[in-house]
Legacy VTK file of the C-alpha trace (Angstrom):
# vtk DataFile Version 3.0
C-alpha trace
ASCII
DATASET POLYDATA
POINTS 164 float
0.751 13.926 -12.582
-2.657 15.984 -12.060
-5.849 15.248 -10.125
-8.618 16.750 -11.595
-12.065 17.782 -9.633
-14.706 18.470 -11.535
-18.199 19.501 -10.001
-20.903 18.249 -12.324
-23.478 18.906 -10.128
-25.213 21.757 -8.487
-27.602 20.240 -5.801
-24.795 19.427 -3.136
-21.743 21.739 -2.046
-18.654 20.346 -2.591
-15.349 21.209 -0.639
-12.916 20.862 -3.438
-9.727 21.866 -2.111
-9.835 19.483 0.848
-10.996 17.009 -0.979
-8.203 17.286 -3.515
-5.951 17.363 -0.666
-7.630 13.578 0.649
-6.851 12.316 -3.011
-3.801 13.553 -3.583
-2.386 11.620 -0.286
-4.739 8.352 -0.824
-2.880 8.142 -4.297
0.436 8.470 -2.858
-0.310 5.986 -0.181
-1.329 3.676 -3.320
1.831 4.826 -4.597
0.202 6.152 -8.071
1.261 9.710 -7.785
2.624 9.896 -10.923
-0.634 9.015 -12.511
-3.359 11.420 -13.682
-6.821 10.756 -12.059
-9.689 12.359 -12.642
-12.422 12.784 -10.027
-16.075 14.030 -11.043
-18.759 14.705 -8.616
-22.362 13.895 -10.438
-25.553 14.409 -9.885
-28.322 11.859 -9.337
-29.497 11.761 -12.787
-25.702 11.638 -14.010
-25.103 8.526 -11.814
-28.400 6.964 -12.905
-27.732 7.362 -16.912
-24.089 5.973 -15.924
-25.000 2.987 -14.034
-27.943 2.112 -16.589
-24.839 2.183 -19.602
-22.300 0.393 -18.116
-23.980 -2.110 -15.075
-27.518 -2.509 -16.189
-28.651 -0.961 -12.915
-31.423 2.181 -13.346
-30.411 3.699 -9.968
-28.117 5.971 -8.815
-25.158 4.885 -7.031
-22.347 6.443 -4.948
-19.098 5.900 -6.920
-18.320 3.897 -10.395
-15.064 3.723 -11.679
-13.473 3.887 -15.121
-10.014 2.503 -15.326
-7.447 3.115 -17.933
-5.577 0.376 -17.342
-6.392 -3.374 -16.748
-4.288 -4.497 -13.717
-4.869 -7.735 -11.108
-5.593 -6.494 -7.720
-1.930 -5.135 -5.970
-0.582 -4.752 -8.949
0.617 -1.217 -10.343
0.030 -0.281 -13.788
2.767 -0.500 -16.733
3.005 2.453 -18.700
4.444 2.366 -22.272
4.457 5.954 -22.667
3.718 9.161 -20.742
-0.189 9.160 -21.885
-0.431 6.078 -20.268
0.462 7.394 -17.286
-3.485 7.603 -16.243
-5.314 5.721 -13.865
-8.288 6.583 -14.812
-11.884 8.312 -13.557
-13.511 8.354 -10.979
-17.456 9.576 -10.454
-18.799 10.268 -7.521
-22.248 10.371 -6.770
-22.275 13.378 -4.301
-25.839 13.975 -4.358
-26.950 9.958 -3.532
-23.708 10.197 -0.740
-25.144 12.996 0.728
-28.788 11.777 0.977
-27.345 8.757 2.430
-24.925 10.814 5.219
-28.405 12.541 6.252
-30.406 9.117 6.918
-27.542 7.905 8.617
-26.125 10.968 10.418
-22.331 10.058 8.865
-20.071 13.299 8.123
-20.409 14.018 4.318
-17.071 15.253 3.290
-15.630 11.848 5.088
-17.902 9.679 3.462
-17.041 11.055 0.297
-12.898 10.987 1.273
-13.376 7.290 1.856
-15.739 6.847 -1.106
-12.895 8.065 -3.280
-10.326 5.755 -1.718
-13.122 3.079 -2.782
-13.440 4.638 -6.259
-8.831 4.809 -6.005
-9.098 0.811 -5.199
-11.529 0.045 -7.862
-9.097 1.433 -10.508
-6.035 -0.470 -9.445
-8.006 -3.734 -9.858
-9.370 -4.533 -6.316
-13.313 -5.684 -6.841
-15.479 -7.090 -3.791
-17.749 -9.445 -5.891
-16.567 -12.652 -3.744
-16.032 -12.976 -0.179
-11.873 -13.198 -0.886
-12.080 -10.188 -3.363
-13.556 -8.153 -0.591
-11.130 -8.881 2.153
-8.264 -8.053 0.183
-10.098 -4.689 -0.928
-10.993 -3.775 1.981
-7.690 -4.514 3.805
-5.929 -2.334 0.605
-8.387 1.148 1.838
-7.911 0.090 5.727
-3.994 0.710 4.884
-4.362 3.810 2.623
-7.004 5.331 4.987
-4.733 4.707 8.013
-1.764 6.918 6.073
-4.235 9.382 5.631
-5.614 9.384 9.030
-1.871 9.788 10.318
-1.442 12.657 7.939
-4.835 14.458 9.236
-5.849 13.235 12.702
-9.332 11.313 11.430
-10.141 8.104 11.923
-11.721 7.125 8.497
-12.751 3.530 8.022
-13.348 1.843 4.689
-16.851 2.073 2.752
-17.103 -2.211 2.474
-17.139 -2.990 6.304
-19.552 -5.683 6.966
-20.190 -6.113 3.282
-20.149 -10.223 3.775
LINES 1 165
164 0 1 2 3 4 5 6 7 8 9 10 11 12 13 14 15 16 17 18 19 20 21 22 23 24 25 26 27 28 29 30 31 32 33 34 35 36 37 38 39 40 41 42 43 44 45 46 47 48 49 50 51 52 53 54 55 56 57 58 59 60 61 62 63 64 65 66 67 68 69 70 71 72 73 74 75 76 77 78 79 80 81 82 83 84 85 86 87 88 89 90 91 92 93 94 95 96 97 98 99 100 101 102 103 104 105 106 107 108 109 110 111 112 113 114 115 116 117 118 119 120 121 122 123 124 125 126 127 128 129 130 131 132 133 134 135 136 137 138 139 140 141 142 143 144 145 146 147 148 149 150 151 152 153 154 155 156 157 158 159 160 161 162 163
């Protein structure tokens, strides 16, 4: 099924193709191929209007996640039909990751590759809200970040290291 990128923003360049190419294999590593997902890089104001809607929060952020299916954590969605076969969107704040990779001197386009596994995680279920929600997210993007490091020679580590 498709992966959509959509630039919604103009204040940050985006390298589409290679980052199409990073979600393409994260979602086969996830073993989702055959599910649509859409990925939408938003501005600052986008993110902020988002995260006030749907989580109360008046800031920007660096990745919410829509899912089209409700699934528990490791578990792959059911589809009835073949419009079901969607996992779901994905918005990423580009413009908040990229202020973020300049305070901390991280490489943007990886940040954003692992934000999206993050974003990938978050639609199949996986949630870091507890201490044993977070280990078993963040063990799910070690092992989809380690295919994709074998497939491209990086070393990409997941966003949620540290986060307890």
């Amino acid at each position: 099924m498709s992966l959509v990128v959509r630039n919604a923003q103009r204040a940050v360049l985006v390298r589409r193709v290679p980052l199409r190419y990073a979600a393409c294999a994260l979602r086969d590593a996830l073993g989702v191929s055959r599910f649509a997902v859409g990925l939408v890089c938003a501005s600052n104001g986008l993110m902020r209007r988002l995260n006030g809607k749907y989580r109360q929060s008046s800031e920007p952020t660096d990745v919410l996640s829509f899912p089209f299916h409700r699934v528990v954590a490791g578990e792959l969605p059911r589809p009835r039909c073949r419009d079901e076969y969607n996992l779901g969107d994905i918005f990423l704040g580009v413009e908040y990751i990229h202020q973020q990779c300049r305070d901390t001197g991280e490489d943007f386009d990886s940040v954003l590759v692992v934000t999206v596994a993050h974003g990938l995680c978050h639609l199949l279920g996986y949630q870091h809200n507890t201490k044993d929600e977070w280990q078993q997210m963040y063990q799910k993007e070690a092992e989809i970040l380690e295919k994709l490091n074998q497939l491209t020679g990086t070393s990409l580590r997941p966003l949620t290291a540290g986060l307890f």
